[in-house]
BAFI-3210 file (N, C-alpha, C; in Angstrom, 3 decimals, decimal comma, padded with zeros to 6 digits):
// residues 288
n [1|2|3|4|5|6|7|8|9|10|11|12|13|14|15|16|17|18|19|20|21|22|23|24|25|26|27|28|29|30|31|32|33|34|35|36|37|38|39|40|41|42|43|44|45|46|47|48|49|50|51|52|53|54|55|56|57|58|59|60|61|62|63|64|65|66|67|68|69|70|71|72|73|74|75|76|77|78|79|80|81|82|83|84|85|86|87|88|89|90|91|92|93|94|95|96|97|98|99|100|101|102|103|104|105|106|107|108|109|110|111|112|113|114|115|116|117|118|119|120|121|122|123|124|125|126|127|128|129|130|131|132|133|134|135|136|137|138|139|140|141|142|143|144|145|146|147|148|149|150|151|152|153|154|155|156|157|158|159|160|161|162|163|164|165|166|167|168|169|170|171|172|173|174|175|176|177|178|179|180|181|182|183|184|185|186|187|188|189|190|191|192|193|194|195|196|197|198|199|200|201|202|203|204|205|206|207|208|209|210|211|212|213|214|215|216|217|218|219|220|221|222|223|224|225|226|227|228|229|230|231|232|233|234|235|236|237|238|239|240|241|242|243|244|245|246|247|248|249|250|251|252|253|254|255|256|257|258|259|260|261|262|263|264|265|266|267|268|269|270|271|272|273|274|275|276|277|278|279|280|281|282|283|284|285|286|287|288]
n.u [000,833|001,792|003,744|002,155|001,054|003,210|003,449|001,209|001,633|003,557|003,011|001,124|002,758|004,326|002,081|001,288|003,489|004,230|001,487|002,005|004,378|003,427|001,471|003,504|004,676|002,541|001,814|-001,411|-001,401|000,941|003,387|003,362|005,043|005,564|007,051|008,191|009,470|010,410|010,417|011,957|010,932|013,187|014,568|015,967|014,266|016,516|016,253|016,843|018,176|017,413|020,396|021,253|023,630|023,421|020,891|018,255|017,510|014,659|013,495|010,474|007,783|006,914|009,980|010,599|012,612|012,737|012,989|013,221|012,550|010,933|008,660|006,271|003,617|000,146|-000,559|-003,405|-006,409|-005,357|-005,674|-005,682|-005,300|-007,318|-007,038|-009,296|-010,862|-011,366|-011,179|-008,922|-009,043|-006,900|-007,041|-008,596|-010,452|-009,165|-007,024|-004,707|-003,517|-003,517|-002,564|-000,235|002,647|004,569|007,776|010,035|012,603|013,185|014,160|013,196|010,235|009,899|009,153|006,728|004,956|002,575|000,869|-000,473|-001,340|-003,715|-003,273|-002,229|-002,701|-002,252|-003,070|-003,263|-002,868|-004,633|-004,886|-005,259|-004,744|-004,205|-006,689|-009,910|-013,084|-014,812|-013,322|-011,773|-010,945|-009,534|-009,095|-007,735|-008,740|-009,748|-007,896|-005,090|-002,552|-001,917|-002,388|-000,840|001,682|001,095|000,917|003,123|006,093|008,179|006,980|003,815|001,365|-001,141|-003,856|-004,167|-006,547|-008,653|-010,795|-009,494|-007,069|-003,907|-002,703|-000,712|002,084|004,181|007,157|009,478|011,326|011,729|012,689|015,248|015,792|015,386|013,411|010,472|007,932|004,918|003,467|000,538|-001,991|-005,135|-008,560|-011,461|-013,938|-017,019|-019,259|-020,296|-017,777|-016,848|-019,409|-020,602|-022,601|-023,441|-021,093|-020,816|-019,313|-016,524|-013,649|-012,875|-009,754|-009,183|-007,479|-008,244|-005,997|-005,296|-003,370|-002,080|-000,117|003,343|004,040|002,511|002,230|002,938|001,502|002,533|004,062|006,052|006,879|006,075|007,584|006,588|007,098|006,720|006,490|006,575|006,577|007,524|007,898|005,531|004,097|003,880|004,302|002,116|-001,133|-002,262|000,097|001,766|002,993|004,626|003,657|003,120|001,040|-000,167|001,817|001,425|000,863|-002,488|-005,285|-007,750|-009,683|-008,300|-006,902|-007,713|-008,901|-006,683|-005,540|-006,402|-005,807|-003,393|-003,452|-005,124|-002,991|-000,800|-002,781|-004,085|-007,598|-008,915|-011,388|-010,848|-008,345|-006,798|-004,169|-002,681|000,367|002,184|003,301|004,031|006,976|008,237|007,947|008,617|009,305|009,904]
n.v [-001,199|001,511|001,549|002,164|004,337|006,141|006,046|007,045|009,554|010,364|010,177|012,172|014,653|014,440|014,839|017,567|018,869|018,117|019,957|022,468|022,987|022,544|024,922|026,710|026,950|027,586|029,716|032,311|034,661|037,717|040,670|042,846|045,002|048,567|050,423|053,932|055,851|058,692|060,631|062,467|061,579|059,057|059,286|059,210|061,925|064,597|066,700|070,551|073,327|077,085|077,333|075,341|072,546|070,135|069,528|068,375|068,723|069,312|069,267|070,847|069,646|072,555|073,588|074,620|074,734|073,439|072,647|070,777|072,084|070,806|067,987|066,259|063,943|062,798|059,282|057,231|054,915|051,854|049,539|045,983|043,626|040,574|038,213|037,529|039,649|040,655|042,373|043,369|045,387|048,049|049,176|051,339|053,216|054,458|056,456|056,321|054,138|053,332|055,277|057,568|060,345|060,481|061,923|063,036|064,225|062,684|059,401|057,550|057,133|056,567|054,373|051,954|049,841|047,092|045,652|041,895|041,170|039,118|035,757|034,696|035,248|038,497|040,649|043,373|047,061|049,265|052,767|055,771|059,030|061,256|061,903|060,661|061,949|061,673|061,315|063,453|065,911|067,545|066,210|065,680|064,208|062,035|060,462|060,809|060,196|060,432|063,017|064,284|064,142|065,046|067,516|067,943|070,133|070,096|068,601|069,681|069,569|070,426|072,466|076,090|077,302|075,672|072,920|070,341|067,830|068,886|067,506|067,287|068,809|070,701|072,541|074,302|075,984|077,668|078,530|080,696|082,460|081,363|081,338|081,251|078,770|077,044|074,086|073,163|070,794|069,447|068,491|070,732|072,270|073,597|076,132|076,958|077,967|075,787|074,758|071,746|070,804|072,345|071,820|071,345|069,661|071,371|072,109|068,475|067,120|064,632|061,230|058,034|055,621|053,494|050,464|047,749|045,321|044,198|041,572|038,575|039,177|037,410|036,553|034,746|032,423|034,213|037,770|039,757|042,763|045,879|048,039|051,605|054,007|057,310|059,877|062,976|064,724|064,814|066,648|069,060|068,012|066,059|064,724|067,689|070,545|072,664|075,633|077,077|080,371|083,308|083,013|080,830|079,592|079,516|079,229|077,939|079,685|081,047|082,501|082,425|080,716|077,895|076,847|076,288|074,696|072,447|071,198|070,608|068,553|066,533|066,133|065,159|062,889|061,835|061,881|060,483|059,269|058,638|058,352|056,495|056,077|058,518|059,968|057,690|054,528|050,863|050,107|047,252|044,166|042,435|039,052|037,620]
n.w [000,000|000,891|-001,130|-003,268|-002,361|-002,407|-005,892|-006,533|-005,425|-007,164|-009,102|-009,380|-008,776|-011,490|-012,932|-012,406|-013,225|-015,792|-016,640|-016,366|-017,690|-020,171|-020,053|-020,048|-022,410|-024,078|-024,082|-023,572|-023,785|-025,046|-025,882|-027,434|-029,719|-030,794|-032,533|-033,500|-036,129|-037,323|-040,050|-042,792|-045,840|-046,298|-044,827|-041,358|-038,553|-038,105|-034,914|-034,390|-034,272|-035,640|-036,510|-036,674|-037,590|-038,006|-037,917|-039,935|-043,067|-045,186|-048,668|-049,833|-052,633|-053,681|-053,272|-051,294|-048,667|-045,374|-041,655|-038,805|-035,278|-033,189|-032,894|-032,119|-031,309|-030,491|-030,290|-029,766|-029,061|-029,915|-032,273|-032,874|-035,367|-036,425|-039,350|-039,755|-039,457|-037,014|-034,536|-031,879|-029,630|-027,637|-024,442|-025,603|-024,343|-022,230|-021,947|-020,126|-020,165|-022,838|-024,293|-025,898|-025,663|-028,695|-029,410|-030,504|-029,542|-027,207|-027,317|-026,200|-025,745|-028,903|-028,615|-027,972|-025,635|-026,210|-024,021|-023,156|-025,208|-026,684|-027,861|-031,429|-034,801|-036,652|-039,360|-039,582|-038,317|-036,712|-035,474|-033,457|-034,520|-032,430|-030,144|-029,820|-030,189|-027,603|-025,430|-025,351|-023,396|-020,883|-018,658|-015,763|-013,416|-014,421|-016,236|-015,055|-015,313|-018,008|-018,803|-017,074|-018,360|-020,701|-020,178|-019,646|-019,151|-021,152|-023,022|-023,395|-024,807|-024,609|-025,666|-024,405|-024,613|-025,408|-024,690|-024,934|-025,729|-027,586|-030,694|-032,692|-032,716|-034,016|-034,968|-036,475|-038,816|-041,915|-045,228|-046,584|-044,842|-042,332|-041,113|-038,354|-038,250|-036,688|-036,566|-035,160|-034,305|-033,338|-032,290|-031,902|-029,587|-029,829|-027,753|-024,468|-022,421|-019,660|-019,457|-020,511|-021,629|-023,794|-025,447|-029,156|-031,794|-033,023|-035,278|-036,252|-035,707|-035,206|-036,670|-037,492|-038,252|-040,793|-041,212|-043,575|-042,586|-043,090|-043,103|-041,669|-037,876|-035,237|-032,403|-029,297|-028,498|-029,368|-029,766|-030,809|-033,215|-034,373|-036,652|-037,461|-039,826|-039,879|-042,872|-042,745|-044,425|-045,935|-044,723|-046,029|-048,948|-049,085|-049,651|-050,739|-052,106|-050,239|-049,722|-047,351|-045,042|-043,621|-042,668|-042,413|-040,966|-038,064|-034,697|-034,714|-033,106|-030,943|-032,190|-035,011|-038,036|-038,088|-040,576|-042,365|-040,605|-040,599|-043,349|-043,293|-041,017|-042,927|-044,516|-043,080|-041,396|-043,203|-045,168|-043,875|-045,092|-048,498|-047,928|-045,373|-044,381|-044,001|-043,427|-042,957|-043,027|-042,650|-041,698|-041,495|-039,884|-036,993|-035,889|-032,762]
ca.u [000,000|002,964|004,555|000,935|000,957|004,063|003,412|000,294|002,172|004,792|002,419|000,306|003,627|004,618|001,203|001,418|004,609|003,844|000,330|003,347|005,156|002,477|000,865|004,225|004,682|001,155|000,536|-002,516|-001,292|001,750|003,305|003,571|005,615|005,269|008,359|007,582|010,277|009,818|011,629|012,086|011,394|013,778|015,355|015,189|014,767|017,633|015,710|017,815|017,503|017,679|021,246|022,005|024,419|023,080|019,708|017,731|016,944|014,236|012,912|009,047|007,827|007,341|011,099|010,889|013,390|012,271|013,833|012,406|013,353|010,099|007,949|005,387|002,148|-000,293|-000,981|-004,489|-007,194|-004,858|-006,431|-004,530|-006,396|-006,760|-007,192|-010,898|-011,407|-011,722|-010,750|-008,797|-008,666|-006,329|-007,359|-009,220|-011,085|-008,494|-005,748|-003,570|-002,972|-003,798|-002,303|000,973|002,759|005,414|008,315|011,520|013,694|013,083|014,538|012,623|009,027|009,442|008,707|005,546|004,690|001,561|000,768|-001,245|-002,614|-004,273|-002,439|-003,273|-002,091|-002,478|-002,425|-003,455|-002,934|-005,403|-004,573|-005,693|-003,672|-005,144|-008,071|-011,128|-014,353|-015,497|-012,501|-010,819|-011,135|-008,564|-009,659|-007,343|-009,158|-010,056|-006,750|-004,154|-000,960|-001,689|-002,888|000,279|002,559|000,747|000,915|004,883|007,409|008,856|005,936|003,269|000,526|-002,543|-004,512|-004,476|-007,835|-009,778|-010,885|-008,906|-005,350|-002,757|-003,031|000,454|003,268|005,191|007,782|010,963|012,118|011,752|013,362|016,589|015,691|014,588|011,494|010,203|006,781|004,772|002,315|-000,291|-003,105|-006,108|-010,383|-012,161|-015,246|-018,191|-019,645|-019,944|-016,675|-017,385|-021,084|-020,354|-023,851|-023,581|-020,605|-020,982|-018,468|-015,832|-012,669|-012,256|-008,321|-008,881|-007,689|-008,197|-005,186|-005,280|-002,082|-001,831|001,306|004,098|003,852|001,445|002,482|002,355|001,666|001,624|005,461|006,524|006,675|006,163|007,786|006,152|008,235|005,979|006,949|005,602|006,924|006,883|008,077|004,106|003,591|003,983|004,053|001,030|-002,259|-002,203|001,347|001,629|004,032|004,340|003,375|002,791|-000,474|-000,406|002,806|001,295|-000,364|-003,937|-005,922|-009,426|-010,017|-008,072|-005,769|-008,406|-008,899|-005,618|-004,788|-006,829|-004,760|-002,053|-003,769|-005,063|-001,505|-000,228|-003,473|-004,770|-008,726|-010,461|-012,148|-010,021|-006,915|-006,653|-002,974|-001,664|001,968|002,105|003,315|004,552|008,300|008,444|007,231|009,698|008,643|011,102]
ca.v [000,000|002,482|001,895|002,300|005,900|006,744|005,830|008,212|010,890|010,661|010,347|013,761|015,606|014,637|015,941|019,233|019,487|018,915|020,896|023,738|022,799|022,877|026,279|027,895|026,740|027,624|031,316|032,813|036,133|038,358|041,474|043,472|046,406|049,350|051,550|054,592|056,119|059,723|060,721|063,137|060,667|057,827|059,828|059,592|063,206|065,081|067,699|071,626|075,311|077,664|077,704|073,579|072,000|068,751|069,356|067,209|069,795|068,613|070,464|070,649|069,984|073,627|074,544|075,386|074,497|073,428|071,409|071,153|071,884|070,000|067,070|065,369|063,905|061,823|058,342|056,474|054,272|051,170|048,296|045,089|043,104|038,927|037,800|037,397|041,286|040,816|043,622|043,316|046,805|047,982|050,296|052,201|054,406|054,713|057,656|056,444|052,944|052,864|056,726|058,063|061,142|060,187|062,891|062,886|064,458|061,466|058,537|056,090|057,405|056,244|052,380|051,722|048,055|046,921|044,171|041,396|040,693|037,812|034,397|035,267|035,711|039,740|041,552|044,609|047,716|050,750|053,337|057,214|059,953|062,267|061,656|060,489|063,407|060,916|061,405|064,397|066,349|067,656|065,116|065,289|063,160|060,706|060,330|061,657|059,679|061,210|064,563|065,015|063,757|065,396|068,947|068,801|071,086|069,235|067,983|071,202|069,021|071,178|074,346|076,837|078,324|075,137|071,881|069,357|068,230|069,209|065,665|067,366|069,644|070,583|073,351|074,505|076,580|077,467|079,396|080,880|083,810|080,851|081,686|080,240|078,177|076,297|073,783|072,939|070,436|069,025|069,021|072,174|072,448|074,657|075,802|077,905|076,863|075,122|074,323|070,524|070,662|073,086|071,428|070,585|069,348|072,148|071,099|067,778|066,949|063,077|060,923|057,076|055,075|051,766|050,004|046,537|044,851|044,150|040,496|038,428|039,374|036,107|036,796|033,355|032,416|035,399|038,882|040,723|044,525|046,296|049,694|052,372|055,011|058,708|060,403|063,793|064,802|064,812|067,924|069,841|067,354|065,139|065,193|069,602|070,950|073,577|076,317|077,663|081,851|084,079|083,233|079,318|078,604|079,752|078,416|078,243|079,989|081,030|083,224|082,275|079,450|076,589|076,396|076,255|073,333|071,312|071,192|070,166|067,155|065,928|065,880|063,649|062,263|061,388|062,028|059,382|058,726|057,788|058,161|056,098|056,066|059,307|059,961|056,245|052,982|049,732|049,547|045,824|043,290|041,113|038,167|037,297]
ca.w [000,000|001,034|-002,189|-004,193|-002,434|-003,390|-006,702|-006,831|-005,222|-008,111|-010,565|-009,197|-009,172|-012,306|-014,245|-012,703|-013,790|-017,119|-016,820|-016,087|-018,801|-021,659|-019,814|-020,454|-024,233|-024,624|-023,061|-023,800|-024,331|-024,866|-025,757|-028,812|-029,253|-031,717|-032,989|-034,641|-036,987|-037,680|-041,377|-044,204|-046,915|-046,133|-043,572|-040,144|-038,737|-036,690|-034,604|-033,949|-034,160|-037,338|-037,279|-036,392|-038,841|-037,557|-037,729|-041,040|-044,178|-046,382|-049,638|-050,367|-053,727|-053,551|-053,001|-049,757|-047,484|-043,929|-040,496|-037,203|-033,766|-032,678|-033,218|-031,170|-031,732|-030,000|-030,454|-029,151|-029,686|-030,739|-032,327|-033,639|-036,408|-037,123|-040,663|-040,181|-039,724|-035,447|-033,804|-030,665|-029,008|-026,653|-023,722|-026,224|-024,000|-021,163|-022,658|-019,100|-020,711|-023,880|-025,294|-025,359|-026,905|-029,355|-029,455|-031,601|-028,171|-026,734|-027,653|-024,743|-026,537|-030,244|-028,667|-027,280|-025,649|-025,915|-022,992|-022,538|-026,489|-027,094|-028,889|-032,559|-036,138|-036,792|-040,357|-039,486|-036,862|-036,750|-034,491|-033,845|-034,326|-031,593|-029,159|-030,405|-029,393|-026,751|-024,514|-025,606|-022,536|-020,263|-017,455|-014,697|-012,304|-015,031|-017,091|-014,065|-015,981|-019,567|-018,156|-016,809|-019,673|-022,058|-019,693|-018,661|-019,776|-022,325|-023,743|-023,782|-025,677|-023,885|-025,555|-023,383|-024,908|-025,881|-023,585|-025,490|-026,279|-029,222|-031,581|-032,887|-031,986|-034,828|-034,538|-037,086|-039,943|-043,841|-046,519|-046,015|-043,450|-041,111|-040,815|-037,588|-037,997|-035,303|-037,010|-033,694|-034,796|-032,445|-032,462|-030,948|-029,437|-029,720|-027,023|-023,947|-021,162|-018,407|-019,438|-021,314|-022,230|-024,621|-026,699|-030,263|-032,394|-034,006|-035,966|-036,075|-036,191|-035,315|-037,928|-037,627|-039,543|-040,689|-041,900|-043,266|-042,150|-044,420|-043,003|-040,317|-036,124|-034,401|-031,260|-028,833|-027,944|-030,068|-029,289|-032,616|-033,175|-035,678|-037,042|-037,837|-040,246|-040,358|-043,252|-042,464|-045,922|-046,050|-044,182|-047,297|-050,019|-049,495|-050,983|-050,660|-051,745|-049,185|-049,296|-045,650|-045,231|-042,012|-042,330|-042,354|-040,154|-036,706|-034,069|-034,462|-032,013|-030,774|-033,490|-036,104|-038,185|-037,944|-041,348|-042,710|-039,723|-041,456|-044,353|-042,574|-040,880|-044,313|-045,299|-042,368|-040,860|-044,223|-044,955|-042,605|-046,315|-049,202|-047,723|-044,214|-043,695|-044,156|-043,484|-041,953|-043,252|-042,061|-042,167|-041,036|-038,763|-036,961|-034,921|-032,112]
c.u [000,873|003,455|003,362|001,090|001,883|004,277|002,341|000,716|003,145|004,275|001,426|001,486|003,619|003,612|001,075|002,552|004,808|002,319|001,509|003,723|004,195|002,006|001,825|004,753|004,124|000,959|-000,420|-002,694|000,276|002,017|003,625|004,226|005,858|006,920|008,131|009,180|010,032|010,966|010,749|012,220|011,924|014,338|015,236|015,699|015,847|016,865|017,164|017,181|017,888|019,074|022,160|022,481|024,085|022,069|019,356|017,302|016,300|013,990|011,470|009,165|007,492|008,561|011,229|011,548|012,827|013,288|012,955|012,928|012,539|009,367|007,579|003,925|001,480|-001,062|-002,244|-005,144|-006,386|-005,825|-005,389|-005,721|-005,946|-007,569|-008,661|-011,807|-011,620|-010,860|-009,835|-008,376|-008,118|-006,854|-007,812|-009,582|-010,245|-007,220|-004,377|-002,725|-002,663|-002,980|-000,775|001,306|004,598|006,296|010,021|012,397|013,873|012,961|013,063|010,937|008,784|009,259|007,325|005,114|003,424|001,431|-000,143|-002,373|-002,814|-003,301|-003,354|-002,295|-002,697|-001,994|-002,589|-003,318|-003,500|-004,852|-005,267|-004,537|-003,905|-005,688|-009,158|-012,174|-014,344|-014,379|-011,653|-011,266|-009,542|-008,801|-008,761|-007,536|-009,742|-008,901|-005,473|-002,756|-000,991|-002,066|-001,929|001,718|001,890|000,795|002,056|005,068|007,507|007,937|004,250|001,953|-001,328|-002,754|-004,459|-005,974|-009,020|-009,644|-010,145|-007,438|-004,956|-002,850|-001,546|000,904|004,468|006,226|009,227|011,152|011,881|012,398|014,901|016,883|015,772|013,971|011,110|008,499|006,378|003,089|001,271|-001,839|-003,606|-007,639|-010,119|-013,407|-015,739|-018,647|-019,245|-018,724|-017,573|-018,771|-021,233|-021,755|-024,047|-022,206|-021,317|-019,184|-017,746|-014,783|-012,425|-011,161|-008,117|-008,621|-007,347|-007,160|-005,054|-004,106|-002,012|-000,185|002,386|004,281|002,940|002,473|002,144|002,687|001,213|003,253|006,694|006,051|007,107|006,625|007,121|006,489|007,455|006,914|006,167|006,863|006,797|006,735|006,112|003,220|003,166|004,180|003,905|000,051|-002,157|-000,509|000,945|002,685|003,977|004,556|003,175|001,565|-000,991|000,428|002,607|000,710|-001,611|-004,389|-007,459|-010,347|-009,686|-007,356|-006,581|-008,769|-007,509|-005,239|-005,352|-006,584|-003,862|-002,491|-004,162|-004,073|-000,789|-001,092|-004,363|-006,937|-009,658|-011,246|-011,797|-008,583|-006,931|-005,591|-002,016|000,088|002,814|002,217|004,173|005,777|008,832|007,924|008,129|009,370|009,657|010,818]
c.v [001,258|002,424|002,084|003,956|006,668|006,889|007,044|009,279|011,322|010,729|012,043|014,654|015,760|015,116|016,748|019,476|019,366|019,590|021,815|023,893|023,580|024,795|026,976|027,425|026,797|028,969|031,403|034,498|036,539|039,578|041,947|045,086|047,390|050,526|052,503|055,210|057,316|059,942|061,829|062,181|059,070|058,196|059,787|060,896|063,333|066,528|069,061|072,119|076,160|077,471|076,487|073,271|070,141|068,562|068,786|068,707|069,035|069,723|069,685|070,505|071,346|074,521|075,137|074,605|074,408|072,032|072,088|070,935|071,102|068,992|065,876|064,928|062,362|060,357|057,324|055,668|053,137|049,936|047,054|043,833|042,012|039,062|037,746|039,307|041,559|041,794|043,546|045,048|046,847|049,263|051,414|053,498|054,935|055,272|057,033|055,183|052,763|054,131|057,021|059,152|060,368|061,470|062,588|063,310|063,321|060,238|057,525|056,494|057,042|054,553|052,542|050,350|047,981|045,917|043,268|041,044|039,729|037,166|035,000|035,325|037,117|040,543|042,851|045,829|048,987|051,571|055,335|058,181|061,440|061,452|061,489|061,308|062,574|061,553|062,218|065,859|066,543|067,527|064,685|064,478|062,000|059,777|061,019|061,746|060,535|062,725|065,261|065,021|064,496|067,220|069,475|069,781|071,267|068,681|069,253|070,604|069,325|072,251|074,593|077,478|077,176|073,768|070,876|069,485|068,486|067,644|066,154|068,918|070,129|071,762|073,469|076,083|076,821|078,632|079,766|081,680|082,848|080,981|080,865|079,614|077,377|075,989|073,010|072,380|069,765|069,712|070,142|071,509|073,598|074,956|077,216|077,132|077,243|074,599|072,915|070,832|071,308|072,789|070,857|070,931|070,571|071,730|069,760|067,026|065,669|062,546|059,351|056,502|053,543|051,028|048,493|046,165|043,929|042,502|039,962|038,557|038,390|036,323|035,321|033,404|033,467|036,635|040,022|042,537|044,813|048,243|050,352|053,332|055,985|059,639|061,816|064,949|065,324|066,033|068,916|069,311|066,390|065,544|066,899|069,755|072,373|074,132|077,630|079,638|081,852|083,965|081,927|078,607|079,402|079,320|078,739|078,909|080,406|081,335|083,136|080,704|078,375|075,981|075,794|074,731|072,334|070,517|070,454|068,836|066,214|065,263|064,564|062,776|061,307|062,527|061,806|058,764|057,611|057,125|057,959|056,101|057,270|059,383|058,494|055,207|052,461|049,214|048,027|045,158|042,185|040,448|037,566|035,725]
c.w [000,000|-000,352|-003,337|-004,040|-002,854|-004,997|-007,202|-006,653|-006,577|-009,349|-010,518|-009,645|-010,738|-013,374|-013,701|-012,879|-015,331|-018,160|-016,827|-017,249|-020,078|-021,121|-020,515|-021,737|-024,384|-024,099|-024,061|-024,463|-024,526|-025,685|-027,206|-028,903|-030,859|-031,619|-034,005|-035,135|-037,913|-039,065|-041,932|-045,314|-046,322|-044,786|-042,088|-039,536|-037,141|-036,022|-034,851|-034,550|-035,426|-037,307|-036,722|-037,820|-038,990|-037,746|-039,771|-042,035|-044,852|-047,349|-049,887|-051,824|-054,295|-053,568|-051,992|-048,865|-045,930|-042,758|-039,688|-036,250|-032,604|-033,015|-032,521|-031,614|-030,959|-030,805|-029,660|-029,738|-030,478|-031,320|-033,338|-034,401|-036,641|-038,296|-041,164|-039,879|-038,175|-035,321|-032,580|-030,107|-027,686|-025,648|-024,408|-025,661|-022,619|-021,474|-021,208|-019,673|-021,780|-025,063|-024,927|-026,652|-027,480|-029,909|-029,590|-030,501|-027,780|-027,110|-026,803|-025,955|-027,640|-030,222|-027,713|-026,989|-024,966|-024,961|-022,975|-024,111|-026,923|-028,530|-030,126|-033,702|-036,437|-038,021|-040,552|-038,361|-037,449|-035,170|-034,577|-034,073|-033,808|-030,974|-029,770|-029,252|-028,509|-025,478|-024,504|-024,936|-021,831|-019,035|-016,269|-013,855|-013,083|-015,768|-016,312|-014,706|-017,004|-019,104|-017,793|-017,804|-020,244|-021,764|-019,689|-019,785|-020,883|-023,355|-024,272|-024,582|-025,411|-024,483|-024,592|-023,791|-025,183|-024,796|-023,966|-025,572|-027,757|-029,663|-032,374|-032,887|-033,034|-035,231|-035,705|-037,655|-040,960|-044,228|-045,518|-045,239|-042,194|-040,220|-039,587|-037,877|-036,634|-036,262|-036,002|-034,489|-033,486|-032,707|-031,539|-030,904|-029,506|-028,769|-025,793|-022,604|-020,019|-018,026|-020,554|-021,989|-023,395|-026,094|-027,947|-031,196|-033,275|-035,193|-035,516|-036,805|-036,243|-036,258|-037,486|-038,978|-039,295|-041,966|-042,087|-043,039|-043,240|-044,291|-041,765|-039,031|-035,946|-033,125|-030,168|-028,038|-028,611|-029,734|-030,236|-032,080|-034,200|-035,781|-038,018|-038,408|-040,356|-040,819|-043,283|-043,728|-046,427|-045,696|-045,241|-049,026|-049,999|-050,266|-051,570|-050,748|-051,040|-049,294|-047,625|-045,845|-043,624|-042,038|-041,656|-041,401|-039,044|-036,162|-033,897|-033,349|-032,107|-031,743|-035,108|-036,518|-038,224|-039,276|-042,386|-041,763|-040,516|-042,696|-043,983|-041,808|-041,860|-044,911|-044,511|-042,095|-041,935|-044,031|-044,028|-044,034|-047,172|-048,541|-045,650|-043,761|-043,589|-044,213|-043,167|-042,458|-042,338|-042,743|-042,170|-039,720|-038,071|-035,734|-034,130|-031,863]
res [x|x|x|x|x|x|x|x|x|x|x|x|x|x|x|x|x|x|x|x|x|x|x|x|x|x|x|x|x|x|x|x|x|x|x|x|x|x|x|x|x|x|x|x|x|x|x|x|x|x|x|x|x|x|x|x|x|x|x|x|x|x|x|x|x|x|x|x|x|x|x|x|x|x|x|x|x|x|x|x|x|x|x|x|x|x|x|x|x|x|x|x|x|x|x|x|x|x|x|x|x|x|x|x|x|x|x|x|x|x|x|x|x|x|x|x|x|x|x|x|x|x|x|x|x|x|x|x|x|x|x|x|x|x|x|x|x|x|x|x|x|x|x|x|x|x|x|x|x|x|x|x|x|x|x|x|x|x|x|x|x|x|x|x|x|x|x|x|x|x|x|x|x|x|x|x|x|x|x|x|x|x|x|x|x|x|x|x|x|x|x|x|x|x|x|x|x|x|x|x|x|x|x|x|x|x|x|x|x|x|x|x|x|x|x|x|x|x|x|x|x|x|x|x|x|x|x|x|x|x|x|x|x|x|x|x|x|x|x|x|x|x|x|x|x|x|x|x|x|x|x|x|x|x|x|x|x|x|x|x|x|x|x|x|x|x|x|x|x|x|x|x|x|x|x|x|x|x|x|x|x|x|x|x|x|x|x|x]
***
């Protein structure tokens, strides 16, 4: 009998040890990580100040000479796509988890790791580029993490005149005076402040982008990167060639500039219509 129980005992161990086993050659989920890759063209850009020797020169198809000493822009609303058109969305409606700003100073910011995404074959990634209306509020006590990232210093990604954030930050140079511009895109509302009730929808800067992937993400015992490009080259020679004026390269405000921004998101953000990917393809996909 003694040697029957030992026999059971050795046989219990040994299937949870390879229940163990299979669990961890089988997860259920893991992580996916996004690299964005800001460029002139092919280029990737070198930020500095009108009179950097370092800093990235592109030319518009215009002839206009431009570099930038800034460039930020928010990223939300991710969603990662299987073959059959499912959706898996990531912290969609939660800007503390799910949003981050992406800013050329900062090295640590052009990776983003998604956590926790379901075992899966994935050929597609949609993502926002901005805040979608629903949540594009300056929500301190709802969004405390992004509220404050998106307020610091260094980062500045808050109107001061309207309830919402900046969706991009874009800051340099043109012609050979070096001209300073400051291209500042994000929705407005309508409306009287501090009375929500009375918003209705003003500019909207949101622009949903949807990128297929240059090969399938297997996400299971692999932990796919996928290297986002935003050409910025696009600013001024995408769909609208745009030659930049004192009228067009300032920051929007209460009164003015709102039509003109819109131009300028077209160019990177695409339409939302025809054109879903704006400045934005999929440099590669590599499955570790």
């Amino acid at each position: 009998m003694k040697k029957l129980m030992n026999y059971l005992i050795l046989s219990a161990v040994s299937f949870v040890m390879i229940s163990c086993s299979k669990n961890d050659n089988n997860p259920v989920a893991n992580n996916v990580s996004l690299h964005f890759n800001n460029t002139f063209k092919d280029k990737t850009i070198v930020l500095g100040g009108a009179t950097s020797t370092d800093a990235s020169v592109n030319t518009s198809e215009k002839d206009q000479v431009h570099r930038l000493s800034e460039l930020k822009y928010v990223i939300s609303n991710i969603r990662l796509v299987k073959a059959d058109g499912t959706e898996i969305p990531y912290n969609v409606n939660d800007l503390d988890k799910g949003a981050t700003v992406v800013n050329q100073a900062k090295p640590a910011s052009l990776d983003y790791l998604l956590t926790n995404i379901p075992v899966g074959e994935y050929h597609q990634l949609k993502f926002g580029l901005g805040v979608k209306q629903e949540i594009n509020t300056l929500d301190q006590v709802r969004f405390p993490v992004f509220y404050e990232a998106a307020g610091a210093n260094d980062t500045d990604m808050m109107w001061q005149w309207a309830t919402g954030y900046r969706f991009t930050k874009i800051e340099g140079f043109y012609g050979v005076e070096n001209i300073a511009f400051k291209i500042h895109t994000g929705s407005t509302l309508n409306g009287t402040g501090g009375q929500p009730e009375t918003y209705t929808q003003g500019v909207d800067a949101y622009r949903d982008i949807t990128l297929n992937l240059t090969t399938t993400a297997f996400v299971g015992n692999n932990t796919p990167k996928i290297k986002i490009k935003a050409d910025f080259d696009k600013l001024l020679s995408g769909r609208t060639k745009i030659s930049l004026t004192a009228k067009n390269a300032t920051t929007p405000s209460k009164h003015s500039g709102m039509e003109a921004m819109e131009i300028f998101v077209n160019n990177i953000g695409g339409d939302g219509k025809e054109d879903k990917t704006g400045m934005f393809s999929v440099e590669s996909v590599e499955n570790d």
